[in-house]
N, C-alpha and C positions, 0 to 999 in steps of 0.2 A: 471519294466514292468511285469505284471501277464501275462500269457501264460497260453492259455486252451489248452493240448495234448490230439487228441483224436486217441484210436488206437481201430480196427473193434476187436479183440478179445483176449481173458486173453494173449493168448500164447504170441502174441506179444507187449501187454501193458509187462508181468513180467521183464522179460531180462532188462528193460528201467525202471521200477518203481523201481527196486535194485538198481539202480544209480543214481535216483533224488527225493528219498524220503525224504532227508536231505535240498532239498535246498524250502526256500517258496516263496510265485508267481508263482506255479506251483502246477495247476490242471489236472486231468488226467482220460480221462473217456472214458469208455469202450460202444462203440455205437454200438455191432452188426453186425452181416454181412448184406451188400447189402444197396442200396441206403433208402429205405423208412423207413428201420431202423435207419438207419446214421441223416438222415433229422428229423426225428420224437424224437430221444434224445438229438441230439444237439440245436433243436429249443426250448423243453422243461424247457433244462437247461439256454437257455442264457433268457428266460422270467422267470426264478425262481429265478436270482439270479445277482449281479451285473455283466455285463459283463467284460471280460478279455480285455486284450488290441491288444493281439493278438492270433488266432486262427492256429494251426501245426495240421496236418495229420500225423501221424507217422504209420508204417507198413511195410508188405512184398509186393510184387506185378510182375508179369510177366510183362518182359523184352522181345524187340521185336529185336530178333538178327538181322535186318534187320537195326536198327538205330545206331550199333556196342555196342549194350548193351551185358553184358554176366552178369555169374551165381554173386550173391554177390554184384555185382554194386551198388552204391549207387547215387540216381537216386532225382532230383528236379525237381517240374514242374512247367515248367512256364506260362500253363494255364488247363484247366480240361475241358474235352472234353464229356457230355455224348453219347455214339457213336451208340445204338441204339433206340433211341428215335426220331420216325419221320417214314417215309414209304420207306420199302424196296423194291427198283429198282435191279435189279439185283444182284453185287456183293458189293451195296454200300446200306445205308440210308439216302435218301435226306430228308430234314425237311420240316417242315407241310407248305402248300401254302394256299394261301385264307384265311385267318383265322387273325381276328381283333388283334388280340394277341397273336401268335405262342409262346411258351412256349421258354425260353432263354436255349440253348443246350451247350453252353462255356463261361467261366468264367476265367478270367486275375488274378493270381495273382499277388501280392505286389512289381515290380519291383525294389524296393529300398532294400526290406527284401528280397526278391530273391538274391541280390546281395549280400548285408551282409552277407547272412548265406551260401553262394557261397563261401566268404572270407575266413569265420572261419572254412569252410572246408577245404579249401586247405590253412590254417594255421597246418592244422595235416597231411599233404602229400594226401590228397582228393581230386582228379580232381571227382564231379561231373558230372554225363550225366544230362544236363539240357535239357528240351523240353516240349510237350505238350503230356498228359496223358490224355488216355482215361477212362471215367466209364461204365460199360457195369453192366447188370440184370441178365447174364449169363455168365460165364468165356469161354471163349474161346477154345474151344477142336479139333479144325481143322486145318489144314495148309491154307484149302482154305478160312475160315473166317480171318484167319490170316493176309493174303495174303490182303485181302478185306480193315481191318480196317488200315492196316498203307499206301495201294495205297490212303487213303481216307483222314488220317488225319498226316502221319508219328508222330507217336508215340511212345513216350522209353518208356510208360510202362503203361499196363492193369492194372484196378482196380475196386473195387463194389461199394468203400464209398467214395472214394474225392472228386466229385460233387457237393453231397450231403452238406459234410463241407462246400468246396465253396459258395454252395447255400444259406443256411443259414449262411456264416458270411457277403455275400455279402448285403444281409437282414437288418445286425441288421448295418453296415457300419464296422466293425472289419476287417482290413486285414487279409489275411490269407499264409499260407505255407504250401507244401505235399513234406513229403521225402520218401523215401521208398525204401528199399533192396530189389533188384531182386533174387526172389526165386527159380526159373522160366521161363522157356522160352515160351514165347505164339507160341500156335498150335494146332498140333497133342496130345490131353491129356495124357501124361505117368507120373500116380502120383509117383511114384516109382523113380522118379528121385528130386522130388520137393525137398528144402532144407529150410524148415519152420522154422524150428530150428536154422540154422547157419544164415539165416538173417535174423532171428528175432535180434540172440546175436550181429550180424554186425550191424545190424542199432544200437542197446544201446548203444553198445561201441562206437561210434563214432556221434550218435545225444546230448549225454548225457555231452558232454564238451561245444558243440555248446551251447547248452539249458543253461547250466549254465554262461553263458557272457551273451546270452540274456537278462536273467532275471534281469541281471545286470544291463540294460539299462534304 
């Protein structure tokens, strides 16, 4: 099986490219922060080149202590949510009315690769927080937007670019999968507490044995 991993930036592509740059059917591409980035490199690449068989989000991402996520989690989603896109009503975004073709705001992933790679986590002592993840254009810096998006959609965990993957693997027909290490607790913004670093090395150390059975398939 070829696997296209795409991770939003170096910091958190490195930690992971150390430990699957040996194995091949594994490509690895670095798309950018934020959604039109994500979309705009990944759609480039899958019309440049043959496509993979299957498309992974790998990354860091806030974690919504509210769905009993904490710091380091390691977090699957089993759908992608973009959660501001559409017209803001109060403390929520209801999506567009009227309209011949309202733009598609959530995306299912691969329920069969969902579960696999569920397996081969808790084949390493991995309980997963499985759920539905949001994409947002703006990270999240308030308790009260906090507050807002998981009354709205309960969420384990904020993000800029999984969507966007979504979007475009849903496009080309590619399955797809987002894992991601909670760096973060979504809210009130205190970067000083962020830990970028340690789930970055948490997600490698532990997507990087999955990855490698995958590929196997």
């Amino acid at each position: 099986m070829n696997l296209l991993l795409a991770c939003a930036t170096e910091i958190e592509a490195a930690p992971l490219r150390g430990r699957i740059n040996l194995l091949d059917g594994i490509e690895l591409v670095i798309t950018g922060v934020g959604l039109v980035e994500a979309c705009a490199v990944l759609a480039e690449r899958i019309a440049s080149a043959p496509p993979p068989d299957l498309m992974i989000g790998l990354g860091v991402g806030g974690g919504f202590g509210h769905s009993g996520v904490g710091l380091l989690d390691i977090c699957l989603a089993e759908s992608e949510i973009i959660a501001d896109l559409g017209v803001p009503s109060g403390n929520r975004v209801l999506p567009f009315r009227g309209m011949t073709a309202p733009p598609p705001v959530e995306f299912g992933a691969d329920r069969t690769l969902l579960a696999s790679f569920n397996t081969l986590l808790r084949g390493l002592d991995i309980t997963p927080r499985v759920g539905p993840f949001v994409s947002v254009n703006a990270v999240t810096a308030s308790d009260k937007r906090m507050e807002g998006l998981f009354a709205q959609y309960q969420p384990v965990c904020e993000n800029m670019e999984g969507a966007a993957l979504a979007r475009v693997a849903q496009g080309a027909l590619i399955p797809w999968l987002e894992v991601r290490c909670i760096s973060n607790l979504v809210g009130r913004r205190e970067r000083g507490k962020w830990q970028i670093d340690a789930a970055s090395a948490r997600l490698a150390e532990v997507a990087a044995p999955c990855l490698a059975k995958m590929v196997q398939l």
